[in-house]
N, C-alpha and C positions, 0 to 999 in steps of 0.2 A: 246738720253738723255745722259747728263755729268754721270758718276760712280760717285757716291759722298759713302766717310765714312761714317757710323753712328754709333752713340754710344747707350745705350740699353733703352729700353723706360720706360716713367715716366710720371705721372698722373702730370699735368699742375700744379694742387694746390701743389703739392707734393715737388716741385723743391725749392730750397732756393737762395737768393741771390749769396750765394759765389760759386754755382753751374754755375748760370745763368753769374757772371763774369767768373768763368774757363772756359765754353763753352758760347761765346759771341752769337752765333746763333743756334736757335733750330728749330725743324721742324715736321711739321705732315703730312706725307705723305700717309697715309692709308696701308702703307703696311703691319704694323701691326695687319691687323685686325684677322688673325686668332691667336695671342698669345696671352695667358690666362690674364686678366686685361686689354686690350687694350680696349676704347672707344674713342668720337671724342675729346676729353679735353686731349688724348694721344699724347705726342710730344719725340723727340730724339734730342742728341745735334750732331751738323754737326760738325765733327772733320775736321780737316783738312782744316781746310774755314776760309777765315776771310774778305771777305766782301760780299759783296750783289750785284748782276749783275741780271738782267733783265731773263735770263734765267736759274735761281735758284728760284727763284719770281715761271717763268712758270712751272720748275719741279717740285714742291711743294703746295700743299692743302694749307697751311698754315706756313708759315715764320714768328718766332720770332728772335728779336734780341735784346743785353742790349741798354737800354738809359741811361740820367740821368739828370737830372732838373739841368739845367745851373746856377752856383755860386752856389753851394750846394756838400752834400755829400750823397744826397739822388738818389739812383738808380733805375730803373725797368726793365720792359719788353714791349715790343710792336710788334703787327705786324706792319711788310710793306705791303703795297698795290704796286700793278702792278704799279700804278703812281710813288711809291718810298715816301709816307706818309706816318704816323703812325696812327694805328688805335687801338683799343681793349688794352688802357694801361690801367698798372697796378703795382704798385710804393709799394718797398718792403718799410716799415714802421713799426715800434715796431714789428719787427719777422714777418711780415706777410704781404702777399699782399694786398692794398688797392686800391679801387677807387682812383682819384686823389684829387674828388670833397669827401670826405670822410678825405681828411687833409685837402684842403683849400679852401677859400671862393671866392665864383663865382666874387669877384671886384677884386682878384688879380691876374695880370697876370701870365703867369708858361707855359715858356719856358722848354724847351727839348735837350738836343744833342745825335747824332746819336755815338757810338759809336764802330760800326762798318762801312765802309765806304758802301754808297749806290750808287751804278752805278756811282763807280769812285769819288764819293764826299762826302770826309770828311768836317768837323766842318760846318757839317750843325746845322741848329737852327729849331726848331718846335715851335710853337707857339700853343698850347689849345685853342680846343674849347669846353667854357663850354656847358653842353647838349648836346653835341653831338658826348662825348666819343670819338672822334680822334683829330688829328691834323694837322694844315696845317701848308706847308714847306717854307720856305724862307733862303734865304742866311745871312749868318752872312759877317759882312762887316769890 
């Protein structure tokens, strides 16, 4: 296994936007479990990192990274999946995290970009699926 930095752990809801831009990837690796406050909504920011490769994916429970809704000034959170897609967003909105479906309505589309590069590939584009809380990946051209 890679040595990877971490930085100290923090309750998921807890985390604010300009935390989530300082440290662009965070992570839940369970190794927290015995310090006081830790449960599975428990993540750390990976210091020292700054993209996403296939086997940080594998050393990791759970891999969050910043997005953010393309032509916009609006930011979030996502994991990636093994595949390198986003799953479990969550879009910081008046001080606070939201559903995505909680700002806009299921006939408009809402796009993603990766803001950290994933397995080598920057200005990727995601595209929402509503209902089914993730998203699938496609190239921007």
């Amino acid at each position: 296994m890679v040595e990877y930095k971490l930085g100290s752990i923090k309750n998921l809801d807890q985390i604010t936007i300009d935390e989530q831009k300082e440290y662009k990837i965070w992570v839940n690796d369970l190794s927290g479990e015995s310090e006081s406050g830790f449960d599975e909504s428990s993540i750390r920011p990976l210091l020292e990192c700054d993209k996403i490769t296939k086997t940080l994916i594998g050393d990791f429970f759970l891999v969050y990274i910043l997005v953010k809704i393309v032509d916009t000034e609006i930011y979030g959170s996502a994991i990636v999946s093994e595949a390198g897609n986003l799953e479990t967003i969550a879009i910081w909105y008046e001080n606070s995290w939201k559903e995505i479906e909680d700002i806009y309505s299921n006939d408009k589309k809402i796009y993603l970009e990766n803001l950290v590069p994933i397995f080598d590939e920057n200005n990727c584009v995601f595209e929402y699926e509503y209902g089914k809380g993730r998203c699938n990946a496609y190239r921007k051209h």
